[in-house]
N, C-alpha and C positions, 0 to 999 in steps of 0.2 A: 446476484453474482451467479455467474453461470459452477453447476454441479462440480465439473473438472476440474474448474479451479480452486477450486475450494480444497478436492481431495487432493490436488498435486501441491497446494501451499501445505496441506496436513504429513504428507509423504515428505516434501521438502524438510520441514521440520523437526520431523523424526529421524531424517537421514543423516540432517547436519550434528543432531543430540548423538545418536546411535555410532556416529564415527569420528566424532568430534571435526567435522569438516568444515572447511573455512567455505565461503562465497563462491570461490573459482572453482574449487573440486565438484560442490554441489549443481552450479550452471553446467559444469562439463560430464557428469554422471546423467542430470536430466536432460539435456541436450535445450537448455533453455539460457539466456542469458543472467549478466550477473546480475545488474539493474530487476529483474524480473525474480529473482531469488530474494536481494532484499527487499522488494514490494510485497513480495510472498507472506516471507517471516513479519515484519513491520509494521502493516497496513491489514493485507486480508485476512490473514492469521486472528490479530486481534480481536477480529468481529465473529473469526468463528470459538478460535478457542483462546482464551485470554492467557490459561494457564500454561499451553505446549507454547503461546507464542513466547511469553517470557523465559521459560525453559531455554528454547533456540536461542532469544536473544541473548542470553547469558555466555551462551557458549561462542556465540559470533563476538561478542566484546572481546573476552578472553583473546578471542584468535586477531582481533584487529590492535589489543594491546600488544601482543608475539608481532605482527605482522614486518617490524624496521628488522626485528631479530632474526628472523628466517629470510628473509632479505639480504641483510648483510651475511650470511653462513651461504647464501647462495652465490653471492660475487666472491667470497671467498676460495671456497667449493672452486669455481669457475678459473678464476686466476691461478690455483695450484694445479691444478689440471692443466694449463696452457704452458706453464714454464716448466714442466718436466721430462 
């Protein structure tokens, strides 16, 4: 695996720990996609660091459990705003 990626799935991973950031926040801070964020944490991570990667993953779960909930607070959100 080439050197960069390796350090940008360790950066990813730290980023997503460090700010508790979902998949979309993290693609849109590194200018990479989302697909390629959870390859990051998932897959390459794994092989490099087994412990930051479950770390990450812990926190991505978390956020894909929240994910129907901030969802629904956004259409919410969105409809009170319309009819006011």
């Amino acid at each position: 695996m080439k050197t960069y990626i390796e350090e940008r799935a360790i950066e990813v991973a730290n980023y997503i720990i460090e700010q508790n950031a979902t998949v979309r926040q993290t693609a849109k801070k590194f200018g990479i996609s989302k697909s390629t964020v959870h390859k990051d944490v998932t897959e390459r991570l794994e092989e490099i660091d087994p412990s930051l990667a479950k770390r990450a993953r812990i926190v991505l779960d978390v956020n894909k459990s929240e994910r129907h909930i901030r969802g629904g607070m956004a259409t919410r959100e969105k409809y009170l705003h319309q009819h006011t």
